[in-house]
FIVEXBA-328032 format. One record per residue (C-alpha): residue number from 1; residue in one letter; z, x, y. Coordinates in steps of 0.1 Angstrom, whole numbers, plus 5000, padded with zeros to 4 digits. Layout:
BEGIN
{NUM,'A',{Z,X,Y}}
...
# end
This chain:
BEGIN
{1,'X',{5171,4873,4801}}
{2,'X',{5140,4890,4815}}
{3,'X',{5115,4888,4843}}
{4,'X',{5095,4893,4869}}
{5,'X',{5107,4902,4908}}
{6,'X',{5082,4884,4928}}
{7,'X',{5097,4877,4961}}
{8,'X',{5123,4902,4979}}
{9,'X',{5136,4885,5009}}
{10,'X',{5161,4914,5016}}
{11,'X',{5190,4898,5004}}
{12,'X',{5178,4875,4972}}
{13,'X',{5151,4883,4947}}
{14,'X',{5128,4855,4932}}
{15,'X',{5127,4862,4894}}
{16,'X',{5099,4847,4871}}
{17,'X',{5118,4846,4841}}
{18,'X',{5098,4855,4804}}
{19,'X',{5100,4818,4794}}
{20,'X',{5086,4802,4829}}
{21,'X',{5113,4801,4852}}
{22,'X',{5120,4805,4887}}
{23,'X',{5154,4820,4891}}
{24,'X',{5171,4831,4929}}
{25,'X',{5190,4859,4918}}
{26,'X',{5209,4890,4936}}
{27,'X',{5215,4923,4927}}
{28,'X',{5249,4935,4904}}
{29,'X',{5265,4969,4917}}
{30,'X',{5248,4992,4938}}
{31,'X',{5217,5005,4920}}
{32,'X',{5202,5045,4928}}
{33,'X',{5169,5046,4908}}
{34,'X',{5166,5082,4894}}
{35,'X',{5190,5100,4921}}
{36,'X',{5162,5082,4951}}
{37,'X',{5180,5068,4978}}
{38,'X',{5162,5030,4987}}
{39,'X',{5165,5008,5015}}
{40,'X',{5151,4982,4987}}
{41,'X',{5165,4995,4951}}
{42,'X',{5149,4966,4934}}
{43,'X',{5110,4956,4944}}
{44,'X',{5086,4929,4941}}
{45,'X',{5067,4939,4908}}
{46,'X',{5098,4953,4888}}
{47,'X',{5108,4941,4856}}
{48,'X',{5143,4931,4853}}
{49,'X',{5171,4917,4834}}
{50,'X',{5189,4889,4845}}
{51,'X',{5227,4883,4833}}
{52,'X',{5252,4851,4837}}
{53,'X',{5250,4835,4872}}
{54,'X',{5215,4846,4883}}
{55,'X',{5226,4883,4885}}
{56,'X',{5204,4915,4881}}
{57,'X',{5221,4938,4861}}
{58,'X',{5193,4961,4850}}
{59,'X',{5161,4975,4864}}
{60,'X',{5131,4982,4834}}
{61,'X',{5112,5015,4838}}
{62,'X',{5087,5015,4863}}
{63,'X',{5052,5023,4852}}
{64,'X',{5046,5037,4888}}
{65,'X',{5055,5027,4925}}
{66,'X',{5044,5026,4960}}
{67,'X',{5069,5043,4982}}
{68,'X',{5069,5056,5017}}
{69,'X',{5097,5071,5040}}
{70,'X',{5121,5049,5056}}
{71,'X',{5114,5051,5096}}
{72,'X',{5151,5039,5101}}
{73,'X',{5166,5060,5077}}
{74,'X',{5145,5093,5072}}
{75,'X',{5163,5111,5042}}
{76,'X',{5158,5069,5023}}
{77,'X',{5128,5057,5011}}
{78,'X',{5114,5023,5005}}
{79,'X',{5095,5009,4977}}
{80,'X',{5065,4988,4989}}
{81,'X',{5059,4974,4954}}
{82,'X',{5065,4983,4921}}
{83,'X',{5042,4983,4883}}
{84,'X',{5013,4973,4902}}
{85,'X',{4976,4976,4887}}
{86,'X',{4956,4988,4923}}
{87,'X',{4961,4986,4959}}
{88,'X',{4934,4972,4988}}
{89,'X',{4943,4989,5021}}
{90,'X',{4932,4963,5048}}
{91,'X',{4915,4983,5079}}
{92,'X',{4902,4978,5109}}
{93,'X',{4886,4999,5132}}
{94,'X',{4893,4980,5161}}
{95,'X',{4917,4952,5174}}
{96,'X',{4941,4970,5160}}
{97,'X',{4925,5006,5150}}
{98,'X',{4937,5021,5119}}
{99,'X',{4941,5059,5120}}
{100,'X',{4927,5078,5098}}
{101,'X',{4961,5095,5095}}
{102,'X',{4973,5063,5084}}
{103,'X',{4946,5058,5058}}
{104,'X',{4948,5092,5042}}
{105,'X',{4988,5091,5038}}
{106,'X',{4986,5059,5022}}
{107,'X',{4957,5076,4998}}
{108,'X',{4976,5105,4993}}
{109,'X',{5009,5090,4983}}
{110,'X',{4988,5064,4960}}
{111,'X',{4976,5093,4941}}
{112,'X',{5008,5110,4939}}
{113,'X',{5018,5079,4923}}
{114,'X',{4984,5070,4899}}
{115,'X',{4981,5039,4915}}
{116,'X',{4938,5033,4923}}
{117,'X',{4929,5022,4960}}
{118,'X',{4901,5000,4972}}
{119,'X',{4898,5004,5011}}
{120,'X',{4892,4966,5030}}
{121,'X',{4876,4971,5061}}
{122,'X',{4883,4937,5080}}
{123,'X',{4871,4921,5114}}
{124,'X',{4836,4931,5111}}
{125,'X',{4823,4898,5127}}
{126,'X',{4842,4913,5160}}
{127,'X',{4829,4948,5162}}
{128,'X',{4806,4958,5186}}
{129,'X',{4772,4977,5175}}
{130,'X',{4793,5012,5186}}
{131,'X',{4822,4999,5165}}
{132,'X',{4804,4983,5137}}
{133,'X',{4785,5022,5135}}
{134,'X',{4818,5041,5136}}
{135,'X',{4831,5018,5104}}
{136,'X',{4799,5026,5086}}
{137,'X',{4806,5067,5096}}
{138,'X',{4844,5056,5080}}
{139,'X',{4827,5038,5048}}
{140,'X',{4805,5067,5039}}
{141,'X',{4833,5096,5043}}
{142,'X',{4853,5078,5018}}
{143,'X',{4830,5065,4994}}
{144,'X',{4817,5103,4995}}
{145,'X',{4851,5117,4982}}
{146,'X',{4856,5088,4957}}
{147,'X',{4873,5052,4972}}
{148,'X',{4856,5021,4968}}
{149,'X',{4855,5005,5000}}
{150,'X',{4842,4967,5013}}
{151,'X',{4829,4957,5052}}
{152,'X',{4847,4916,5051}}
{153,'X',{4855,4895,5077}}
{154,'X',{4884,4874,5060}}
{155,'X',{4882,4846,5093}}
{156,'X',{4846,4838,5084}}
{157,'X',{4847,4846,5046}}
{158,'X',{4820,4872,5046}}
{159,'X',{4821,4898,5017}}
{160,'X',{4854,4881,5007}}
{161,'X',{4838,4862,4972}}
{162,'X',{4829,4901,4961}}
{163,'X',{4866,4913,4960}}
{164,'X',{4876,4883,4933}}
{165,'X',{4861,4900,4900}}
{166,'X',{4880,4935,4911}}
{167,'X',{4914,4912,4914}}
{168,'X',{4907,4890,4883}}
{169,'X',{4938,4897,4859}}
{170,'X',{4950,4927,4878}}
{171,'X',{4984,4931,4902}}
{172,'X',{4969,4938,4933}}
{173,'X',{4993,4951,4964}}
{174,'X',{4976,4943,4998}}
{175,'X',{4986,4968,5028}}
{176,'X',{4977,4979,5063}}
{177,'X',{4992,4981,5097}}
{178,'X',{5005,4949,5114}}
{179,'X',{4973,4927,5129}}
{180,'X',{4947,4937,5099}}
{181,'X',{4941,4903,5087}}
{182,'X',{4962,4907,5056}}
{183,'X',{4975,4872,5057}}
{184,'X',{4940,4856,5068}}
{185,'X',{4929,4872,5038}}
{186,'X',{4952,4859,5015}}
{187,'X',{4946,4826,5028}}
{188,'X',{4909,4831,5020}}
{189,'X',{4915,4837,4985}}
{190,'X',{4945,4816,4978}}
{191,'X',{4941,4783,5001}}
{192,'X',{4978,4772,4988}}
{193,'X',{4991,4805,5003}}
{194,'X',{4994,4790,5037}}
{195,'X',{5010,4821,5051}}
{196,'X',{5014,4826,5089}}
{197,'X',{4994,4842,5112}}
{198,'X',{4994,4855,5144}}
{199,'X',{4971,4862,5175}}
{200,'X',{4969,4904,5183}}
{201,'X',{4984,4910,5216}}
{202,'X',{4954,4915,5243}}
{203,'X',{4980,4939,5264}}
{204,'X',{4985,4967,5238}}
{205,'X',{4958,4954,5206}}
{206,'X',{4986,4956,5182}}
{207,'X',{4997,4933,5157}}
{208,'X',{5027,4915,5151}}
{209,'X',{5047,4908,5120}}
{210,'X',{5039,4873,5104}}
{211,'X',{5050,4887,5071}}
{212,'X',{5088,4895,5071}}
{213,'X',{5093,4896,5036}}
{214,'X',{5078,4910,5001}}
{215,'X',{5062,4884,4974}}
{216,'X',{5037,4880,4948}}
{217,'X',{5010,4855,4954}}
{218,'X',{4993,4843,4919}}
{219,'X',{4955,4831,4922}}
{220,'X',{4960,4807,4906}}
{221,'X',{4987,4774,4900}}
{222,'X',{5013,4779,4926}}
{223,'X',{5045,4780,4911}}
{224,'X',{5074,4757,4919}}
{225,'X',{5109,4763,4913}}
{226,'X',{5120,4735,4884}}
{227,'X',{5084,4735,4873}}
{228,'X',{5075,4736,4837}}
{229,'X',{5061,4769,4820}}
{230,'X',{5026,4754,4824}}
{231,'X',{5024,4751,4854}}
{232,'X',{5037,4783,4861}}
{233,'X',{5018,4817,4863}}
{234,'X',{5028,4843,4837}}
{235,'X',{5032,4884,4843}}
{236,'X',{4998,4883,4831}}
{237,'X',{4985,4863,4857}}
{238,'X',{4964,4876,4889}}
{239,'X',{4989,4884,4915}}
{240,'X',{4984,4896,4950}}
{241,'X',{5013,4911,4963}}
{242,'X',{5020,4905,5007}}
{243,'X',{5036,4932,5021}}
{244,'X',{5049,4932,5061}}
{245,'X',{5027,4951,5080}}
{246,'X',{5033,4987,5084}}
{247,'X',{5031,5012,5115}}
{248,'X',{5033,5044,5105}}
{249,'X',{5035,5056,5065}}
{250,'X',{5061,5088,5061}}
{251,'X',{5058,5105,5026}}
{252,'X',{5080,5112,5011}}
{253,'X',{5096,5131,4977}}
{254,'X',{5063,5152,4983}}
{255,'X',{5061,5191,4974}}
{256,'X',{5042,5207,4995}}
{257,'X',{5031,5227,4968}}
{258,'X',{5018,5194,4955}}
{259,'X',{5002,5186,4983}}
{260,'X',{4965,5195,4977}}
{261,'X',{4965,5178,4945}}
{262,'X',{4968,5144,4964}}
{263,'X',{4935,5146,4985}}
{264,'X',{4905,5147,4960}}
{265,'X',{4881,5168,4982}}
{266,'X',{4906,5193,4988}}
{267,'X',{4916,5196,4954}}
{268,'X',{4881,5206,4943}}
{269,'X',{4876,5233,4972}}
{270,'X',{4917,5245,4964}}
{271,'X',{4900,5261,4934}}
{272,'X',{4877,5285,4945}}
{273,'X',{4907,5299,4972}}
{274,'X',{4913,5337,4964}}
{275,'X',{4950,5332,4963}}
{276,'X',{4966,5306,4936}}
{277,'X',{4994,5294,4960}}
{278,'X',{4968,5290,4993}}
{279,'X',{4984,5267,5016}}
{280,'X',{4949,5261,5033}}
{281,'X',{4963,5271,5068}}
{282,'X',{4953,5307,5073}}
{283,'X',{4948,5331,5041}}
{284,'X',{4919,5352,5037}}
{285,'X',{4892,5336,5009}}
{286,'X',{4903,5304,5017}}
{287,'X',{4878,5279,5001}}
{288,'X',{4895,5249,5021}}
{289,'X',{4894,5266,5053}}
{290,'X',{4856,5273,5051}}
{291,'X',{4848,5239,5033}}
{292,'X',{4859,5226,5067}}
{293,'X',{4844,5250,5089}}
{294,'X',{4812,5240,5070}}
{295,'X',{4813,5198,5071}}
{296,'X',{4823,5198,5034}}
{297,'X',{4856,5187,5041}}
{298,'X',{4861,5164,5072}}
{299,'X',{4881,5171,5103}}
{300,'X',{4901,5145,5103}}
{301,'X',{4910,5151,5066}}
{302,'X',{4918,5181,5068}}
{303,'X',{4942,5172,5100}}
{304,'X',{4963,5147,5078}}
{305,'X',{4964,5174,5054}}
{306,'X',{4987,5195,5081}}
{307,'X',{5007,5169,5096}}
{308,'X',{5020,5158,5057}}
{309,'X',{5025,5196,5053}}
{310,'X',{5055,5190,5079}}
{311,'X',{5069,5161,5063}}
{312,'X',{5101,5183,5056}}
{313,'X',{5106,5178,5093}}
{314,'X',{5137,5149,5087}}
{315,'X',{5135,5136,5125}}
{316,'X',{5098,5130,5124}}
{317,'X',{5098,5095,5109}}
{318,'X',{5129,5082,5134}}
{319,'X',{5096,5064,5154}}
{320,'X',{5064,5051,5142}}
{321,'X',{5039,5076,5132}}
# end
């Protein structure tokens, strides 16, 4: 029997079966995808099979992933979601801020994996005119190298009605730090969600985890364990996948050979540099270097662009980045 993984819980797996049913199901053996060591070998979003006694015995061929380095275990990685169709990264610029270091590793590892980006910036009803001027700098920088980004605030509903034609039929994985408003979003768009939230903390404006597990939310018909197969969303349904919120966003399996093919600006500089195997750090007829001494490239691009060039360091992910 095959299916769908749409809820991860750590220890069980929810598995919309191919005929319409809702199977709890655990893993058979210890899986190692590909020679990758996981935290989390099967992911929301994979396609499995299912043998006797609600057991996983096989994992299908992932059409792509999102995977980061494991803080806890740095030379482990774990998959964020699996076979999806596009990701919104929920921001804020304020209550909590989102680096921009955060926002370009997630970028970066999403186009080492082909897997499109939409950037959410939330909470704009509580930004001051400073803030709300800052966001705008943010919107422009990366709509100028290529992401499509969106100003909501998902507590009032503004802007949130645009984002349902770019999620219509699509697998959409929703990300960001702890405290974005992913689950307030979700609740805006799928009223039957009903997931938690939780008030930042004043002291340190940081957010907390309301999401503790992984699972696929379909806009749509919710679906109910024992339920018939009409009244239960197929693969081809519009999904949004919830994600617990993350701190800090360690790449990993990353060349740093690779590297400059993973931020688009970069890239196109990378190719007037003098030497084929510039690293962008000090070599004479550098493109990259003087695209950034000039404004072509921003500063703060350019500085996540060094700190994943010493990824290879195995301790650095031990803490939140």
């Amino acid at each position: 029997m095959q299916g769908l993984v749409i809820k991860n819980t750590g220890s069980w797996y929810t598995v919309l079966t191919d005929d319409g049913q809702l199977l709890d199901c655990k893993v058979k053996g210890n899986f190692r995808i590909k020679g990758i060591r996981s935290t989390n070998p099967v992911a929301v979003g994979d396609r499995v099979c299912v043998g006797d006694g609600c057991w996983i015995t096989e994992i299908e061929d992932r059409r792509n992933y999102i995977i980061r380095k494991s803080i806890n275990l740095s030379k482990q990685s774990h998959i964020l979601a699996a076979n999806v169709d596009q990701a919104l990264l929920v921001i804020t610029v304020s209550r909590p801020e989102t680096s921009t270091t955060f926002i370009d590793r997630f970028l970066a590892s999403a186009e080492a994996y082909r897997v499109p980006v939409i950037l959410i910036f939330n909470k704009t009803d509580l930004l001051s005119d400073d803030e709300l001027h800052y966001q705008q700098m943010m919107i422009q920088l990366y709509e100028t190298i290529g992401y499509e980004c969106h100003a909501i605030s998902a507590q009032t509903g503004e802007g949130v009605e645009a984002l349902r034609p770019l999620l219509e039929g699509k697998i959409t994985l929703l990300s960001g730090n702890s405290g974005v408003g992913k689950s307030t979003l979700i609740n805006r768009l799928v009223p039957h969600a009903n997931q938690r939230v939780a008030d930042i903390s004043e002291a340190h404006q940081t957010g907390t985890h309301t999401t503790t597990f992984s699972e696929m939310i379909p806009l749509g018909p919710c679906p109910v364990v024992g339920g018939s197969a009409a009244d239960t969303p197929s693969a081809n349904s519009t999904w949004l996948i919830d994600t617990p919120g993350i701190k800090g966003f360690g790449t990993f399996d990353m060349e740093r050979e690779e590297l400059t093919s993973y931020f688009r600006e970069i890239f196109e500089f990378s190719k007037q540099c003098r030497f084929s195997d510039c690293t962008h750090t000090h070599e004479p007829g550098c493109a990259v270097l003087k695209a950034v001494e000039d404004h072509f490239i921003a500063q703060s691009r350019y500085q996540s662009y060094l700190s994943m060039l010493d990824d290879k360091d195995e301790n650095k992910y031990r803490e939140a980045y």
